[in-house]
N, C-alpha and C positions, 0 to 999 in steps of 0.2 A: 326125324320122321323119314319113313322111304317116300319111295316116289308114289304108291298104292294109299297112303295115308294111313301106314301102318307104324307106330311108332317105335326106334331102333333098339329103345332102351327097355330093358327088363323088366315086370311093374307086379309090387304084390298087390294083389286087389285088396287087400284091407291094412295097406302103409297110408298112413295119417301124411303122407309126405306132398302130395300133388297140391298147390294152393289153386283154385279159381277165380277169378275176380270179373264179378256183372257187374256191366255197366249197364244203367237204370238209368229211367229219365228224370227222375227226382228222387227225395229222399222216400216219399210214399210209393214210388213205384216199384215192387216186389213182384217179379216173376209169382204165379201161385206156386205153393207147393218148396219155395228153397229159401233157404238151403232143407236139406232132407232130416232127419231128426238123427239115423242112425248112419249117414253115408261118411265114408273115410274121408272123402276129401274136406280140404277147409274153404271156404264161401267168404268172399270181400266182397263190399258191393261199393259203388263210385258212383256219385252221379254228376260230376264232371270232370276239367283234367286238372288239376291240382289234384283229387283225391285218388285219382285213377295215377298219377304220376308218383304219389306216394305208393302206392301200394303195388305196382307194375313188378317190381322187381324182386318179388316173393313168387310170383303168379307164372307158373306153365300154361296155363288155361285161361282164356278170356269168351266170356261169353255175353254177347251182346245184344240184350235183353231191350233198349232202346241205340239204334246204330243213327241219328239222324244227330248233327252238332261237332262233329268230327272228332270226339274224347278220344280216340283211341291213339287216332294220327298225331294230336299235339301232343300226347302223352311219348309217344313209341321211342323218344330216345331213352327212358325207362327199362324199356321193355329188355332186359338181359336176360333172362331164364325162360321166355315165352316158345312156347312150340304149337300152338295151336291156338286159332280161334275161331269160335262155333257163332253163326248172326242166326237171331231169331225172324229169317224172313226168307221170302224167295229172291228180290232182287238184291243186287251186290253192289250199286253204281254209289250207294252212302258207303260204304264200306272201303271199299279198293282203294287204294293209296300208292304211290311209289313204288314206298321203302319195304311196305307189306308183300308187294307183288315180285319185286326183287330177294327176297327172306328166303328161308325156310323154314319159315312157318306156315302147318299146313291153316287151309282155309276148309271151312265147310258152312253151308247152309240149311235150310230145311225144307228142302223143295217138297214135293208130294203133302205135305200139313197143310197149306190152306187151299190143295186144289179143289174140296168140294166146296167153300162157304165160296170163294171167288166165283166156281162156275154156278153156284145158284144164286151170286149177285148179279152177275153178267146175264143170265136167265130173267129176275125178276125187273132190271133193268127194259132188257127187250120186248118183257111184258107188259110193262109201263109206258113204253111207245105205243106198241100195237093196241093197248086197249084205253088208251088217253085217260092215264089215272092221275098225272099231274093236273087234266083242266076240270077230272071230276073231283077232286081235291078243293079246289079254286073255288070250282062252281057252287060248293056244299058250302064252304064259308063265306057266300053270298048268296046261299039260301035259293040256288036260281038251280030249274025245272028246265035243266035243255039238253032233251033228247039227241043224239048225232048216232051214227052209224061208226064201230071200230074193225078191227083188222085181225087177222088170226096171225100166231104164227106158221104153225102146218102151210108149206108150199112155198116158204119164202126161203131165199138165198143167202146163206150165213159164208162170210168169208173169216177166219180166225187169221190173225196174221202174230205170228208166236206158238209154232206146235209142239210145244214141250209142254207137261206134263198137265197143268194150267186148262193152256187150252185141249186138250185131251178131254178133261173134266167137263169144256165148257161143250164142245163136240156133240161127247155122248149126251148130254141134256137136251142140246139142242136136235140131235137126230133123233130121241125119242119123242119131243115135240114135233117132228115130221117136216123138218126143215132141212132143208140141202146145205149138206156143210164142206167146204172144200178148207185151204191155208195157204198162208203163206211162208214157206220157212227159208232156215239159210240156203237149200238147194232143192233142187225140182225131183220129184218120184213119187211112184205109183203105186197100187199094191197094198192104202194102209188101212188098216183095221178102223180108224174113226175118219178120216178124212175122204171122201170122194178122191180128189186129188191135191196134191203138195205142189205150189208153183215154188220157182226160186223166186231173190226177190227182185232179179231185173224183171219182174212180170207183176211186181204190185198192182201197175196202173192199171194191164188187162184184168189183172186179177178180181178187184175191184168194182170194175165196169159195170156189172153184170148185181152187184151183192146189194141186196134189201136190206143186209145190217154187216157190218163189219166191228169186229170186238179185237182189241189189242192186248195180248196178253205178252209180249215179248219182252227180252231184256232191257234195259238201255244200257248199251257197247257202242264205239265207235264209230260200229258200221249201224247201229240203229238210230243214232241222236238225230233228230228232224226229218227220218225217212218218211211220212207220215204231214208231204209239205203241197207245196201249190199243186204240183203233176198229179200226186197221189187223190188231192180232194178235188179237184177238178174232174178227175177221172170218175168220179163218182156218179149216180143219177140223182138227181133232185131231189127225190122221193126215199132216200137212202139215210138211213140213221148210224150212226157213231159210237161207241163204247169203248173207254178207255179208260182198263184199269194197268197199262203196261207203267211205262213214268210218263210226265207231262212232256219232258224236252223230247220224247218218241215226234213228239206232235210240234209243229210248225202254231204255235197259237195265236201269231195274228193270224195268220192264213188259215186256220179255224175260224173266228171270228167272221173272216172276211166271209168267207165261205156259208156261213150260216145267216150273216144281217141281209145279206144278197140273192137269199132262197140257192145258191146253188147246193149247197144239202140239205135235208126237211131237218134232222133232228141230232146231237149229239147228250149223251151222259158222260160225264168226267168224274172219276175219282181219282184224277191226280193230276199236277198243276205245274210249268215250268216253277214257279213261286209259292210253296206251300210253307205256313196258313197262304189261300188266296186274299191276294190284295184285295181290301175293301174298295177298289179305284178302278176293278178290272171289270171290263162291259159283257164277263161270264154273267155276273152274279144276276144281272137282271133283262136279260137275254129268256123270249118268253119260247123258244124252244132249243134251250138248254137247262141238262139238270146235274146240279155240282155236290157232290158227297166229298165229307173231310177224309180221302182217303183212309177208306176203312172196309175194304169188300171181302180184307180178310180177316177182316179181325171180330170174333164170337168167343163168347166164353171157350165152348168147345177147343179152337182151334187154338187160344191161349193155352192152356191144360196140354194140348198137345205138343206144340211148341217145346216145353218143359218136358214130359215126357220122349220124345225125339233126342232133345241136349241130353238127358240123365244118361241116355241108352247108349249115344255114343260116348259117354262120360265116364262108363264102366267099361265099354271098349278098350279105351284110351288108357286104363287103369290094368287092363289083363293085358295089353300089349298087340291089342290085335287092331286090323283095318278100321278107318273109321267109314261109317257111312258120307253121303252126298260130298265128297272131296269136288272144290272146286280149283277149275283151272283158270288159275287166277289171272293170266295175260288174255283167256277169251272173255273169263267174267260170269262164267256160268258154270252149272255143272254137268261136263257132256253127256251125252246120252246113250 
């Protein structure tokens, strides 16, 4: 592959010769839609590294249709004929390895596929705050009659800390809600189409200070793991609610915890966990303003089907010799922008 993530080698698009091999999270889990009835290439599927170890070494293509369990990495001394592999997801931190990052083997993702179900999680989340749909939940299967007064979103201060694509999605919903959206990315600048303003991130804490809700959609990379710790929630006001669908170790999680049993923040949503599944042990689960989803804010029928559709397209790419789409850069961990 060049550097563009254009492949060097010459490719008929209809040579039966490119093998692929998905790795799946069980035997019943099938991508929808593949393999394809009439596509050239040949489709292996693994649902761990034994089978994924067998089959490695037929396979140019890997696509990883479940990336959680590490099958790829305990596999890779296999891996001889590999030139590329496609994750069916935005984050990369299950993914990246080594041996992978040192290769030349390109890497890609699917960034832009689950930006609308995530930003109208992260949306129906914040809605869930401001119109206390957990205690009217509650209250209905205890048949109990109690009126309270809730909150709009219109006028309230959204800090996104993650302005890629993600949060982009989450932005525009939230400034058509009439909410003040600023972020926080790797550097400070002005001028942007969905953000009021872009702090860098030595400005978390100010950044923060001010925000009615702050929503994390950023990577987890070296410089993000626990950014998201005492200083940052401290910084917060009391009255300030939480969303986090970036990964769990973004987040400092005692110092969440702390932060929440103590009122110094009113409210956090989690859909994702230093420890996922979340420990039955952990004092999330039953924390009466916290709300834990099984990491899932992107995943919809819809966004599955696309997923697939996304891999097929660069899969034909790959097969006529040309660029692939979302090439990531596998030593920052994402795909720049």
């Amino acid at each position: 592959m060049t550097g563009d993530g254009a492949p060097t080698r010459s490719a008929d698009p209809r040579a039966p010769s490119t093998t692929v091999l998905v790795v799946v999270g069980d035997e019943d889990d099938r991508p929808p839609g593949l393999p394809p009835a009439t596509h050239p290439a040949r489709f292996a599927f693994a649902w761990h590294a034994p089978g994924a170890q067998r089959l490695l070494p037929d396979a140019e293509v890997v696509f990883l249709w479940s990336f959680r369990g590490g099958v790829l990495q305990r596999a890779w001394p296999a891996a001889t004929r590999l030139r590329w592999v496609h994750v069916a997801g935005a984050g990369l931190d299950a993914t990246i390895f080594p041996e992978l990052v040192s290769s030349d083997v390109v890497l890609t993702n699917s960034r832009g596929v689950l930006d609308v179900a995530m930003a109208e999680y992260a949306v129906a989340l914040m809605l869930a705050a401001a119109k206390d749909l957990p205690s009217t939940i509650a209250l209905q299967a205890q048949h109990a009659w109690r009126f309270r007064l809730t909150e709009t979103l219109a006028g309230k201060r959204l800090v996104v800390v993650g302005p890629g694509s993600i949060g982009r999605a989450v932005a525009r919903r939230a400034g058509a809600l009439g909410m003040e959206v600023t972020a926080v990315g790797r550097r400070a600048r002005g001028g942007d189409a969905d953000f009021k303003r872009i702090a860098g991130p030595q400005e978390l804490s100010d950044a923060v200070a001010e925000a009615d809700y702050v929503v994390l959609t950023l990577p987890l990379t070296a410089a993000s793991r626990g950014m998201f710790g005492w200083e940052a929630l401290a910084s917060m006001k009391p009255t300030a609610r939480l969303v986090n669908l970036a990964r769990g170790a973004v987040v400092d999680e005692h110092a969440l915890v702390q932060a929440l049993s103590s009122g110094r923040m009113a409210w956090a949503a989690l859909d994702v966990f230093d420890t996922e599944p979340l420990q039955a042990s952990s004092p999330l689960w039953d924390m009466p303003n916290v709300l834990v989803s099984p990491h899932m804010a992107g995943d919809t029928t819809e966004s599955h089907l696309a997923l697939v559709e996304l891999f097929l397209g660069n899969l034909d790419r790959w097969l006529r010799g040309e660029a692939l789409s979302n090439v990531v850069d596998k030593r920052l961990g994402f795909v720049p922008s």
